[in-house]
C-alpha positions as CSV (number, residue, x, y, z in Angstrom):
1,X,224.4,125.1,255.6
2,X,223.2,121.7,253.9
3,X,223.4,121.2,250.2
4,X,220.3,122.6,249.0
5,X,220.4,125.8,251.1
6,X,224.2,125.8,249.7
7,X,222.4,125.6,245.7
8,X,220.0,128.2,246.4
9,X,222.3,130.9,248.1
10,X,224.7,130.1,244.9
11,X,221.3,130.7,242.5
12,X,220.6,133.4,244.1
13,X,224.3,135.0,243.8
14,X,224.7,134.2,240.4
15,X,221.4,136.1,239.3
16,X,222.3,139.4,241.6
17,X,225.9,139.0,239.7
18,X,224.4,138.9,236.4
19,X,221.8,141.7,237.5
20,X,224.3,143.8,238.5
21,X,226.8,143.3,235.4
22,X,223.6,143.8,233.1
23,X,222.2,146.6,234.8
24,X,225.7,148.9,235.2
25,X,226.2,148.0,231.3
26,X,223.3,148.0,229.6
27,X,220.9,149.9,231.7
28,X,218.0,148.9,233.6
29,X,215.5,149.3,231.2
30,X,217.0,147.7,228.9
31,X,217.7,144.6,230.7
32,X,215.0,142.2,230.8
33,X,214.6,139.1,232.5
34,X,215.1,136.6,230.3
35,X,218.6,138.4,229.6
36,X,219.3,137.6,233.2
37,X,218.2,134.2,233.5
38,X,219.9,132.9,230.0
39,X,223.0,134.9,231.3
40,X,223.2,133.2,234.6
41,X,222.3,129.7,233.4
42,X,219.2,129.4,235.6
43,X,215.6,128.8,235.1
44,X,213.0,131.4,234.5
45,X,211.6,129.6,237.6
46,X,214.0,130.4,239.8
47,X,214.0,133.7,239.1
48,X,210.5,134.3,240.3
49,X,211.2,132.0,243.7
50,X,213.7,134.7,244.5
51,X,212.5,138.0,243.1
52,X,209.0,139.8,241.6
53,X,210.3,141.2,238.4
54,X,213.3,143.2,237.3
55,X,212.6,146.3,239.8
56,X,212.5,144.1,242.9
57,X,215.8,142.4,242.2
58,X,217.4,146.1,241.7
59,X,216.0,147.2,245.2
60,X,217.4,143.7,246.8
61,X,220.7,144.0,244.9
62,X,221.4,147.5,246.3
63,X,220.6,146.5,249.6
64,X,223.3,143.4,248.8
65,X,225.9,145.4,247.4
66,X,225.4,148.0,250.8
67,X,225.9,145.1,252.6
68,X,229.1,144.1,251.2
69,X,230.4,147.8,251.4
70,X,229.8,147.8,254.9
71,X,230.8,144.6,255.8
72,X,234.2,145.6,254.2
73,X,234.4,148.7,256.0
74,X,233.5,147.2,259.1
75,X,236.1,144.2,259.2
76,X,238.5,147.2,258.3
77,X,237.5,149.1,260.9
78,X,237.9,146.1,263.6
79,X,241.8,145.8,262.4
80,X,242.3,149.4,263.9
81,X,243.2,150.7,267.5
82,X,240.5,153.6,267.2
83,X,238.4,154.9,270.1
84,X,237.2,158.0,269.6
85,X,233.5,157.9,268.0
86,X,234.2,160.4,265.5
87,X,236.8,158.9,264.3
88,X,235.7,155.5,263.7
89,X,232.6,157.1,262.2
90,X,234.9,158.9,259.9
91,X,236.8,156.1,259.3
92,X,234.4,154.0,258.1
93,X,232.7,157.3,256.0
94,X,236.5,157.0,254.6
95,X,236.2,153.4,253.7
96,X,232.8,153.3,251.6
97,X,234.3,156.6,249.8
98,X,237.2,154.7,249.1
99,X,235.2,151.4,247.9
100,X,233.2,153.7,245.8
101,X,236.3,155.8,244.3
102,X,238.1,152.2,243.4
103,X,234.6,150.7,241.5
104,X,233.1,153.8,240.1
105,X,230.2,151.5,238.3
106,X,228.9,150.5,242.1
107,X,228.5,154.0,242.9
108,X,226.8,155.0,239.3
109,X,224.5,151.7,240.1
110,X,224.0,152.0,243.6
111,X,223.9,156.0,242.7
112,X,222.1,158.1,246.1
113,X,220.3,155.1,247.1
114,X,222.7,153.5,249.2
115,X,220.6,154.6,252.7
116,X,217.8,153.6,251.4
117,X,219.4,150.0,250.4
118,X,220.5,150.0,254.4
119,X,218.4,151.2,256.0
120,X,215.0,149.9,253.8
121,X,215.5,146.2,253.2
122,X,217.9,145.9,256.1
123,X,216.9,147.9,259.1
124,X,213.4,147.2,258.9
125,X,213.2,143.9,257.3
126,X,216.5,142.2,258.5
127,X,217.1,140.0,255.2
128,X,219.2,137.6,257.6
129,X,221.0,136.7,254.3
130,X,223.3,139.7,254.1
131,X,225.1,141.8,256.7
132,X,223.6,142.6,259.8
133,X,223.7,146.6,259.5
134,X,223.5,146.5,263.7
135,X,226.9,146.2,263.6
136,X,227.4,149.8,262.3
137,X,224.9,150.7,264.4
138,X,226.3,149.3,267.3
139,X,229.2,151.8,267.1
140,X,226.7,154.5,268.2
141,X,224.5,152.5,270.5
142,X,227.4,151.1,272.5
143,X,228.7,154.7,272.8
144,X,228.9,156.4,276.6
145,X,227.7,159.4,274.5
146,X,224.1,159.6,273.5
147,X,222.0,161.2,270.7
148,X,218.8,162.2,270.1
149,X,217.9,159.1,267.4
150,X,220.7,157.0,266.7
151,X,219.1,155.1,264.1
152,X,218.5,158.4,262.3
153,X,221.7,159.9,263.0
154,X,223.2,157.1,261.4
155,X,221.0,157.5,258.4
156,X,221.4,161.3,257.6
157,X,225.3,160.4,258.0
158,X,225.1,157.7,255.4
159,X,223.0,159.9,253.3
160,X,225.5,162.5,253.1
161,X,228.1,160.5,252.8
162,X,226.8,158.8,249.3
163,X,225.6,161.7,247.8
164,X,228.2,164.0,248.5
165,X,230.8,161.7,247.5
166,X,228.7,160.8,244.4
167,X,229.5,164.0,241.9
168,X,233.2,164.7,243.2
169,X,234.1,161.0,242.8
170,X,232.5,160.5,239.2
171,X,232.6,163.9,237.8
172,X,235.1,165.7,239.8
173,X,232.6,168.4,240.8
174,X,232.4,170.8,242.7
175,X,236.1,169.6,243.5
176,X,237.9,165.9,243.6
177,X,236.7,163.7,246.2
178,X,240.7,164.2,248.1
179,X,239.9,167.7,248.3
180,X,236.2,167.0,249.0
181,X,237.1,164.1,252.0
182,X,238.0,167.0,254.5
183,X,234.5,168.7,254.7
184,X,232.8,165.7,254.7
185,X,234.7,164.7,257.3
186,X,233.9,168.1,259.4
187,X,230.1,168.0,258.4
188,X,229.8,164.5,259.7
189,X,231.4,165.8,263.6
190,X,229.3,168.8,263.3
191,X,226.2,166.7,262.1
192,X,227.0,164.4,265.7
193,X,227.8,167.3,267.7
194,X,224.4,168.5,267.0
195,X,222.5,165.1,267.5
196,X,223.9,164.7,271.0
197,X,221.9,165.4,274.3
């Protein structure tokens, strides 16, 4: 990556940090973008070279913080000696819980949009600057098992996961997400199980 690509990827990073930080404390509406450019020291300019307004920079930075929470579950999920396809679907289903339960205002931001973050920006328009979402996919793909739609399979799972997670992890309800994990767990095999030709 030469010097200018290397300027622009850390423009870019600084306005999705100071999005984010604005947006999970003062509220989207109330952020504007002049509070995000003067925050992150860049140009009004720049701003626009990178994103249409405020909205568009909130749809990009979920699919960039999704990224991330994959990606981390992923690399964790490479360290283990698992085999079994429902349980290094679980696992992973595990790890974003976890990632959510330790930074509370990424779930409240990303809230029940985190499929549409994946599967939306990355899925169908492959923004090559963030994680490649195959490689989740992949796990089902490479599979000797098959399913009826993979790439859907894959998206009612992630859908579940985030928004059953969301209320148990923030507000405890209808239980805590430890007492929670279990069904999730057992609705994600039974949600395979019945995907599978």
């Amino acid at each position: 990556m030469g010097k200018i690509d290397l300027n622009k990827k850390k423009k870019r990073e600084a306005l999705f940090n100071t999005a984010f930080e604005l947006f999970t404390t003062q509220g989207i509406q109330k952020t504007t973008i002049n509070n995000i450019v003067e925050t992150a020291g860049v140009a009004k300019g720049t701003f626009y070279l990178y994103f249409k307004d405020k909205y568009d920079i909130r749809n990009k930075l979920i699919a960039h913080k999704a990224s991330q929470i994959f990606s981390a579950a992923d690399e964790a999920l490479a360290g283990t000696e698992l085999t079994e396809l429902e349980d290094r679907i679980i696992f992973l289903a595990d790890h974003i819980i976890g990632q959510f339960h330790e930074d509370k205002s990424l779930l409240n931001f990303i809230s029940k949009n985190l499929s549409w973050g994946i599967f939306k920006n990355e899925l169908i328009s492959g923004d090559s600057s963030d994680v490649d979402f195959y490689n989740i996919y992949r796990i089902l793909e490479n599979s000797p098992r098959r399913f009826k739609n993979p790439e859907v399979l894959l998206f009612m799972i992630v859908e579940f996961v985030s928004s059953t997670c969301y209320s148990s992890i923030l507000y405890g309800e209808p239980v805590g997400i430890e007492e929670l994990k279990p069904y999730i767990f057992d609705a994600i095999r039974q949600i395979m199980k019945s995907q599978e030709v």
